[in-house]
N, C-alpha and C positions, 0 to 999 in steps of 0.2 A: 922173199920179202916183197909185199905190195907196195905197190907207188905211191910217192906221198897223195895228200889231198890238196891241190891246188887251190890257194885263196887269193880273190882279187879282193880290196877293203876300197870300198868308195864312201868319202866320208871329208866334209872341208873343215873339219877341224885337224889340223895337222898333230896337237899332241894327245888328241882320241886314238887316232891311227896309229902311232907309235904304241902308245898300248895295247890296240888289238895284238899287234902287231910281237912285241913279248908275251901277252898270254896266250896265244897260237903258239910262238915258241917253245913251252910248255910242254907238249906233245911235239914227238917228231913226228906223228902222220899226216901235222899241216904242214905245207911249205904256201907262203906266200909270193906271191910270183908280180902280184903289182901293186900301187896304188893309184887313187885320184881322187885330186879334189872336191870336181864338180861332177854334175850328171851327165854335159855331154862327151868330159873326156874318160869318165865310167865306161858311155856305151862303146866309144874307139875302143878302150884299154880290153872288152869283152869281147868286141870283135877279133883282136889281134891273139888273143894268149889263149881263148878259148878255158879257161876257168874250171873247175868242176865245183866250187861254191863261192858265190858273190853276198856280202856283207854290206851291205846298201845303208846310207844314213836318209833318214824320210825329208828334214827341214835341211836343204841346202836350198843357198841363192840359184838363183838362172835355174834352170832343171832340176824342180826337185825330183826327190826320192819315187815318189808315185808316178811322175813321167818318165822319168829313168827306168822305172820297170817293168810299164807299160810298151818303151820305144822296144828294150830287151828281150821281152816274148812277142813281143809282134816279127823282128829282126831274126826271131826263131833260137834264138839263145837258150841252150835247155840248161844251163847250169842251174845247182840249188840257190835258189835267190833270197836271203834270209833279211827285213829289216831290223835293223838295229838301233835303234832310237829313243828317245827320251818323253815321245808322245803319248800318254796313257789314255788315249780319244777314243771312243768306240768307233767314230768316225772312222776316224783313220785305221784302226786296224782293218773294220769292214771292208773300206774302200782298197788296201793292201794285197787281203784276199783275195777280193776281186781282180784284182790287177793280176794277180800270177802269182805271189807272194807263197814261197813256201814255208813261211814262219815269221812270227813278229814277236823282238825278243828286246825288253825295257834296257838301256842301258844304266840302269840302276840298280839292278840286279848285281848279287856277286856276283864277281868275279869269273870265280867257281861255276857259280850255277852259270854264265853265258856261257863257258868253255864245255860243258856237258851239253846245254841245250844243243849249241852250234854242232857235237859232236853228234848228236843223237838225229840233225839232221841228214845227217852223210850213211845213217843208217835206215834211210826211209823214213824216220818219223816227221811230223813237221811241229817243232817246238814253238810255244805260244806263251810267254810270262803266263805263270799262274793265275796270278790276279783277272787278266784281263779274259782267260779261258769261257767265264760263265758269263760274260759280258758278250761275247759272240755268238755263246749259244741261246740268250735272251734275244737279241736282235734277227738273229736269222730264225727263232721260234715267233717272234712278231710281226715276221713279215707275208702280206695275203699274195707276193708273188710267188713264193716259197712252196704254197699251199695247190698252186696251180701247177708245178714241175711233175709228170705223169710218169709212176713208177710203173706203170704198166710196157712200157717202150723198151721196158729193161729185161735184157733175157734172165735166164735163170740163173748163169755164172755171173754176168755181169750186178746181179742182185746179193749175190754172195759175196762177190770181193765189193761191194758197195758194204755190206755190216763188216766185214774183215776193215775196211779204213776208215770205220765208227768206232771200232772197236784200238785203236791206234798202234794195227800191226803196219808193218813195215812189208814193201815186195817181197823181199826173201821169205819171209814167214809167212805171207798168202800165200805165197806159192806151196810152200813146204802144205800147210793146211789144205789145200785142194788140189794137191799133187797134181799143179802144171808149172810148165817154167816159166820163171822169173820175167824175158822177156817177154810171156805170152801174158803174163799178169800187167805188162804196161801197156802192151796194146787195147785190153779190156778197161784197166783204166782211162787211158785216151777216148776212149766210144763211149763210155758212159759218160765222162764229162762234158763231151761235147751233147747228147743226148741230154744231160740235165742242165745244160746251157752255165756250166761252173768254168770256170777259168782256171783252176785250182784244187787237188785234192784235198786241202787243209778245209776248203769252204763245202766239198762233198761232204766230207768227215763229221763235221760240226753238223751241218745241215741233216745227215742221218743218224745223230746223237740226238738232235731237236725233233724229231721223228721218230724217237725210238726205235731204230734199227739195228741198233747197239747190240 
C-alpha cells in the first residue's frame, strides 16, 4: 500500500476549505494534513508538515496567493503547488506560472473535474482549467522575450525531455520513453529550466507547445 498524498488547503474562506476538504475525501490517497487561512500562516503550515501538494487560494487579504508562492519556492518548498481560484485573468494565470505554480485550476469547475485535475497533478502532469489553456499558449506565443530564449544551450536529452513536457508526459513516462530514470529526468528538468530562465515546467511545457516542439 503507498502513502497517502499529503494535502495542505490554504484558502481564507473557511467553508471553501471544508469542501476541498470532503471532495479530497473522496479518494483515500489524499490525506489532508493541514489548513490555513492566510498566506503567511500557509507559508509556517509548509514549513512545519512538509506537504507533497499545496492547494493555494490566489485573492487572499495580507499575502496573497502569488506571494505566498513566491515566499514557498524561494523558501525551497518543492511540494506540488496547485492554484485554485476563482480568477479567470490571463494575468494571473501568467504571473502564477511564473511564480512556481504547478497548475492553475478555476474553482468553478466540477467538482469532479478539480478532483481529477488535482489528481493528475501528483502524476506529473500540470493541470490547467481548459478554458484558460489556449489563453497561455496565446500570450507566451506573443511574447518577443520568449523569442530571445536560445534553444541551442540545450543538450540533446535536455531537448528531448523539453518536447516530452510539450507533449504533457509526466517524469515516469519520460523516463520510461528515453530509458533513464525518473530521478535523472528531474535533474534534466531542473538545467533546462534554469537554462530557459522558466521558474516552472507547466511555463516550459506551454512555451514549447508555442514553439512547436510538441
Amino acid at each position: 500500500m503507498t502513502d497517502p498524498i499529503r494535502v495542505l488547503i490554504i484558502d481564507d474562506h473557511p467553508l471553501f476549505r471544508r469542501g476541498v476538504r470532503q471532495l479530497l475525501g473522496l479518494e483515500a490517497r489524499f490525506e489532508v494534513v493541514g489548513e490555513a487561512a492566510g498566506g503567511q500562516e500557509g507559508i509556517e503550515q509548509a514549513r512545519l508538515l512538509n506537504p507533497d501538494l499545496i492547494l493555494l487560494d490566489l485573492n487572499m487579504k495580507g499575502i496573497d496567493g502569488l506571494e505566498t508562492l513566491r515566499t514557498m519556492r524561494d523558501l525551497g518548498i518543492d511540494a506540488r503547488i496547485i492554484l485554485l481560484t476563482v480568477s479567470n485573468s490571463p494575468e494571473d494565470l501568467m504571473a502564477a506560472i511564473r511564480a512556481g505554480s504547478d497548475g492553475y485550476i478555476l474553482k468553478d469547475n466540477d467538482p469532479e473535474d478539480i478532483l481529477r485535475m488535482i489528481a493528475s497533478a501528483m502524476e506529473g502532469k500540470n493541470p490547467i482549467s481548459p478554458e484558460l489553456a489556449s489563453l497561455l499558449a496565446s500570450a507566451l506565443r506573443g511574447e518577443a522575450v520568449a523569442e530571445q530564449r536560445a534553444q541551442t544551450n540545450l543538450t540533446e536529452r535536455e531537448t528531448a525531455i523539453l518536447k516530452c513536457l510539450a507533449a504533457g508526459m509526466s517524469n515516469k513516462l519520460i523516463g520510461r520513453e528515453l530509458d533513464i530514470m525518473e530521478s535523472t529526468v528531474k535533474v534534466h528538468i531542473r538545467n533546462l529550466l534554469k537554462k530557459l530562465h522558466f521558474r516552472s515546467r507547466v511555463e516550459a511545457a506551454v512555451w514549447a507547445v508555442a514553439h512547436q516542439m510538441g
